[in-house]
C-alpha positions as CSV (number, residue, x, y, z in Angstrom):
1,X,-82.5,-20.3,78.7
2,X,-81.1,-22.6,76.0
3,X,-79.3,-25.6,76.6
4,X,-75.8,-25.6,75.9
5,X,-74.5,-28.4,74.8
6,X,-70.4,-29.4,74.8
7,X,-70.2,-31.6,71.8
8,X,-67.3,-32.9,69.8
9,X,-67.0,-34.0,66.1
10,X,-64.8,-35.2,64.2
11,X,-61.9,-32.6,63.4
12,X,-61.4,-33.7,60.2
13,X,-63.5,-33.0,57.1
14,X,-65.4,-30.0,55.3
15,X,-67.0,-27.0,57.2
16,X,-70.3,-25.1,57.2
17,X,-68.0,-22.5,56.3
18,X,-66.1,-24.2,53.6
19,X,-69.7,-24.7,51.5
20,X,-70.5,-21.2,52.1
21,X,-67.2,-20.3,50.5
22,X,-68.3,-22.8,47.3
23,X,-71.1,-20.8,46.8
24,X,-69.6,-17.4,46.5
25,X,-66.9,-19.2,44.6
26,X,-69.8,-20.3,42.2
27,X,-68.5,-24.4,42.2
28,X,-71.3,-26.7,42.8
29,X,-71.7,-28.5,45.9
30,X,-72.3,-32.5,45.7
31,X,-74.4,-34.0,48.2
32,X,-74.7,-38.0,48.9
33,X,-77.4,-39.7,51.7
34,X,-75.3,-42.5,52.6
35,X,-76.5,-45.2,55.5
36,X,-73.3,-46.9,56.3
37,X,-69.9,-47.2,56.8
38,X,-68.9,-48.6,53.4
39,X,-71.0,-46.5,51.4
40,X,-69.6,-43.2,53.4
41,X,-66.6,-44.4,52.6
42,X,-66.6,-45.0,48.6
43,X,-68.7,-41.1,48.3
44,X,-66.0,-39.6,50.5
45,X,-63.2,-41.0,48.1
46,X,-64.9,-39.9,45.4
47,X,-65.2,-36.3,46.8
48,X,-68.4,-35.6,47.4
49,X,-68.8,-32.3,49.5
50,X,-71.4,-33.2,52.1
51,X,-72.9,-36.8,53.2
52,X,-76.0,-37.0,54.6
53,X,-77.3,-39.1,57.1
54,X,-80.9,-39.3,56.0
55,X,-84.1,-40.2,58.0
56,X,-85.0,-41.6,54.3
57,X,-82.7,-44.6,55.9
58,X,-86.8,-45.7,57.2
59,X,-87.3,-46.4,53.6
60,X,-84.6,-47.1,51.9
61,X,-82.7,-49.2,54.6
62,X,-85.5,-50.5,56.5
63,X,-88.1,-51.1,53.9
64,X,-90.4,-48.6,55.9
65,X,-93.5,-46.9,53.8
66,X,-92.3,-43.1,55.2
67,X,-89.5,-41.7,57.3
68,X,-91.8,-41.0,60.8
69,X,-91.1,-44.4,62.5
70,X,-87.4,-43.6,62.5
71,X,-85.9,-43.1,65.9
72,X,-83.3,-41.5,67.4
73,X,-81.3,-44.2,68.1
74,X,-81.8,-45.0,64.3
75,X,-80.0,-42.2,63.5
76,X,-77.2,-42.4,65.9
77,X,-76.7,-45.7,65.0
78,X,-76.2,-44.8,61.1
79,X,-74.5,-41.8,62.0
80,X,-71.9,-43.1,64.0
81,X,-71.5,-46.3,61.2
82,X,-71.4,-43.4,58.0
83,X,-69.1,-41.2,59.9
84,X,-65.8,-44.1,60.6
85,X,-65.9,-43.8,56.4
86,X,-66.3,-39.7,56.1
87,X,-63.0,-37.8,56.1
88,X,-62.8,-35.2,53.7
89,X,-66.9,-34.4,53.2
90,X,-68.8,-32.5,55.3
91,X,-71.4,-35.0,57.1
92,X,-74.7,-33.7,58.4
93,X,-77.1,-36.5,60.1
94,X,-81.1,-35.8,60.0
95,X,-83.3,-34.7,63.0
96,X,-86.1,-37.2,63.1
97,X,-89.5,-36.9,63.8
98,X,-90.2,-35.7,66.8
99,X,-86.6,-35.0,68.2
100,X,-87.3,-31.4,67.8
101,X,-91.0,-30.6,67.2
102,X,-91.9,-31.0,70.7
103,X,-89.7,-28.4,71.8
104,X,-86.6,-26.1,72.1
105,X,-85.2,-28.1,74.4
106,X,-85.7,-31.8,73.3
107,X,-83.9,-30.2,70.0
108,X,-80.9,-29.2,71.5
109,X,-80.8,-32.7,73.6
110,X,-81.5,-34.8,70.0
111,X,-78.8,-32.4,68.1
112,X,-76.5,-32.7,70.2
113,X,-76.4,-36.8,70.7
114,X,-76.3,-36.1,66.7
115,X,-72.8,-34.2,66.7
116,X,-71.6,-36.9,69.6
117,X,-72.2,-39.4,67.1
118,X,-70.0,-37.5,64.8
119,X,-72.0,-35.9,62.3
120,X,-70.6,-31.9,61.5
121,X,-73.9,-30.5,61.6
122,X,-77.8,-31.4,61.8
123,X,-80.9,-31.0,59.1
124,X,-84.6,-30.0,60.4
125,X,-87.5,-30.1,58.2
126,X,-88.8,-26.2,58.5
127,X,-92.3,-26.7,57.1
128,X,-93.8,-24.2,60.0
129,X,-92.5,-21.0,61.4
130,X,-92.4,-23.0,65.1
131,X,-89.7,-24.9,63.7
132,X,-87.7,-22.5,63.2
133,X,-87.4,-21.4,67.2
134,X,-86.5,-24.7,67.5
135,X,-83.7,-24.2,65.1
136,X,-82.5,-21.5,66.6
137,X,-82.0,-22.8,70.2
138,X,-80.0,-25.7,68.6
139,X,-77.8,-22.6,66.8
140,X,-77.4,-20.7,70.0
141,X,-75.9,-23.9,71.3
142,X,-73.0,-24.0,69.1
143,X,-74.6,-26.7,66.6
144,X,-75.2,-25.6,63.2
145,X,-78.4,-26.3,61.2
146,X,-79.1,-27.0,57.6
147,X,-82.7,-26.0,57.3
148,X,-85.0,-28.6,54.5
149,X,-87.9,-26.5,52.9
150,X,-90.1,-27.3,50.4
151,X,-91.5,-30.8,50.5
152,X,-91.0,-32.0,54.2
153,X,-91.3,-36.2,53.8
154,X,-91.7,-36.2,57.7
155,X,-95.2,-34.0,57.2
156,X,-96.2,-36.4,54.5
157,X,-99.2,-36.8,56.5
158,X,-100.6,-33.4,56.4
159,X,-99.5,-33.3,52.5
160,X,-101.6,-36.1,51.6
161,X,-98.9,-37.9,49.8
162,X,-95.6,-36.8,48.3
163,X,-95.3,-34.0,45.3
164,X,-94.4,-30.7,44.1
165,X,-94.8,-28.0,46.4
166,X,-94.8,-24.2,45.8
167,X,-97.2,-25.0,42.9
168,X,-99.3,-21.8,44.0
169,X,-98.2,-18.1,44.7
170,X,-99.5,-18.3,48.5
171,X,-97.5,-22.1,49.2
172,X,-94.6,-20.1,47.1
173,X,-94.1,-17.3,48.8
174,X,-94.7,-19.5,52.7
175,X,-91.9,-21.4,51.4
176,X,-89.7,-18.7,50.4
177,X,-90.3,-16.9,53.6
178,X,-89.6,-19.8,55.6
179,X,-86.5,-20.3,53.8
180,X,-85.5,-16.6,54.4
181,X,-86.4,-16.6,57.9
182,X,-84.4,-20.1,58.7
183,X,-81.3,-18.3,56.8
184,X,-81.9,-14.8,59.3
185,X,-82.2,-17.4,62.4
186,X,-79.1,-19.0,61.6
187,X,-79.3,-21.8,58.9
188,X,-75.7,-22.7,57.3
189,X,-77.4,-24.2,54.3
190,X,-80.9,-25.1,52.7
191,X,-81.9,-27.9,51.2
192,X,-84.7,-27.0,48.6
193,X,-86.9,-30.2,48.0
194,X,-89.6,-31.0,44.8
195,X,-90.1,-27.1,44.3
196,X,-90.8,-25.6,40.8
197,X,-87.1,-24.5,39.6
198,X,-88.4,-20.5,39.6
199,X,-88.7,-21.0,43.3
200,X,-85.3,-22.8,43.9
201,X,-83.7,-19.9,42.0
202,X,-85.3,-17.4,43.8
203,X,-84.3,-18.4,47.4
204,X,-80.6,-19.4,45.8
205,X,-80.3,-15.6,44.6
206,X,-82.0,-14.2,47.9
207,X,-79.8,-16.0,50.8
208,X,-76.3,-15.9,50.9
209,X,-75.8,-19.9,52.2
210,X,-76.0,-22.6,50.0
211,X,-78.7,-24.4,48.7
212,X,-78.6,-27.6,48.0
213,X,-81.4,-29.1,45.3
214,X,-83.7,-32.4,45.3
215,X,-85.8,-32.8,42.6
216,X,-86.0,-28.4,42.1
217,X,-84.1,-27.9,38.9
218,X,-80.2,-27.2,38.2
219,X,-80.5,-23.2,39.7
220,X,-79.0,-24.2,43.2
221,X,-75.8,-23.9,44.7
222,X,-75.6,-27.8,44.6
223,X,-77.5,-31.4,44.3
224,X,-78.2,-34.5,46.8
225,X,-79.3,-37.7,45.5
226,X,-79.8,-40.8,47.4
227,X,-76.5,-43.3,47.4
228,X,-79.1,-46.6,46.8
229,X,-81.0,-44.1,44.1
230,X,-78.1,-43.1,41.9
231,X,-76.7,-46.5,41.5
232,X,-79.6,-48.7,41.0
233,X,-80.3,-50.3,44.1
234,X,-83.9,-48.5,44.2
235,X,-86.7,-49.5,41.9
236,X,-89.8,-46.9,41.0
237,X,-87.5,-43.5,42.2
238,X,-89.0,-40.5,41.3
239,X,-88.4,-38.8,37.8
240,X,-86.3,-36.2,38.6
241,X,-83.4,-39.2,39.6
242,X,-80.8,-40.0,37.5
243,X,-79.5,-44.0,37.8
244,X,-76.4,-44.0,36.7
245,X,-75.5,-47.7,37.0
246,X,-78.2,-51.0,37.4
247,X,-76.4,-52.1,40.5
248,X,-79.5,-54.2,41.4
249,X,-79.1,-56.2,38.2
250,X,-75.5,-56.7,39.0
251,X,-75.7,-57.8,42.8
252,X,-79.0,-60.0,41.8
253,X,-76.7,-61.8,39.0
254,X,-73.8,-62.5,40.9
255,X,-76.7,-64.2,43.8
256,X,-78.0,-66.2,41.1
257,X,-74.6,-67.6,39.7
258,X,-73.5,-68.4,43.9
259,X,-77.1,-70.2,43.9
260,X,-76.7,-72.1,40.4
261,X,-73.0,-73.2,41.6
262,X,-73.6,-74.6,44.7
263,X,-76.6,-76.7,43.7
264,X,-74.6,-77.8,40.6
265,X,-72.0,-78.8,43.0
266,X,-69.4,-76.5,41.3
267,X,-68.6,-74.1,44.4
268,X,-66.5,-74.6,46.0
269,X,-64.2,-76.5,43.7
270,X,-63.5,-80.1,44.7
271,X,-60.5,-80.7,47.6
272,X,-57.2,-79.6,46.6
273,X,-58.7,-77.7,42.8
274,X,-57.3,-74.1,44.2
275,X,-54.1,-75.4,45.6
């Protein structure tokens, strides 16, 4: 029997329904990762839709080289920091590795520690059919599920390294089916990761939830970058990224003129300067 789980998120904020109503509307959906409070805070007033909670926090936060050593109490932690900033977006938090690969229950346990820690709704990497059951079971339990196909980071292993996939007709068609069958089991929304953009439109025009694109063209319903990739805080992102601001350069020069001013002996002023 599945687990049921009585969970409570915040009240405020966008639905699962809400981005289902932007797709048939036909307005795009904007998607942030966001790893803390501040951060959650300056997407949400800027109205982005939905704010992710990413496992990527291993590598961009942490300096890890992949997303499998993050923990579930890493992404409670986050989640619980992004969501006091989140108000009006919709915020999903990611299902790490191993919180719901070992089994239907362990799923429904993770997801719903996930939803205490206030995130709206929870994202599983689908790059098997067995991780769809697991889907399911956290659906039956009230908790709804934004299914990632395509390139699964947390499978890097078995990839070999990170790139396109769907580059074939066979590796196509698995991830379209699995995309399909995550939408028939339940899924509220797909995110469609490093695909060819034929494949991305194809499952957009064949599900009716939206689809939210990473690196697989403009055909989906909507677009997620990373928060650190989009400003500038990330050096060597993939291609497919668009920086629009060098925020490094600007946080590394205003660390250099605090350094250069305090061995100068200029900051802070003498006693009595700023009176």
């Amino acid at each position: 029997m599945p687990v049921k789980v009585c969970a409570v998120s915040s009240e405020t904020g966008k639905t699962a329904r809400d981005l289902k109503r932007m797709k048939r509307e036909g307005r795009k959906i904007v998607a942030v990762t966001a790893y803390d409070w501040r951060v959650g805070e300056i997407v949400d007033g800027c109205g982005v839709d939905l704010v992710l909670v990413g496992d990527s926090v291993g590598n961009v936060f942490a300096g890890l080289p992949s997303t499998v050593s993050v923990r579930m109490r890493d992404m409670e932690y986050h989640t619980r920091a992004v969501s006091r900033g989140v108000r009006n977006a919709h915020l999903c938090a990611d299902m790490p590795f191993l919180s719901y690969q070992t089994g239907e229950r362990d799923a429904v346990r993770n997801a719903g520690a996930l939803l205490r820690a206030g995130a709206r709704s929870v994202k599983m990497e689908i790059s098997a059919s067995r991780h769809i059951k697991a889907a399911r079971a956290v659906t039956d339990a009230g908790i709804p599920v934004v299914a990632h196909v395509g390139l699964c980071p947390q499978s890097v292993n078995l990839y070999g390294g990170y790139g396109i996939q769907g580059c074939t007709p066979e590796s196509a068609d698995d991830i379209y089916r699995l995309a399909l069958e995550s939408r028939e089991e339940g899924a509220v929304a797909l995110v469609v990761e490093c695909v060819p953009p034929a494949l991305a439109r194809r499952i957009t025009s064949a599900v009716d939830i939206p689809t939210i694109g990473i690196g697989s063209g403009g055909g989906c319903d909507g677009q997620i970058l990373v928060f650190n990739d989009l400003v500038g805080l990330t050096e060597g992102v993939p291609r497919f990224v668009r920086q629009y601001c060098e925020a490094g350069k600007i946080f590394s020069s205003a660390v250099e003129d605090y350094v250069r001013e305090v061995r100068e002996g200029t900051f802070p002023p003498p006693d009595g300067e700023n009176d």
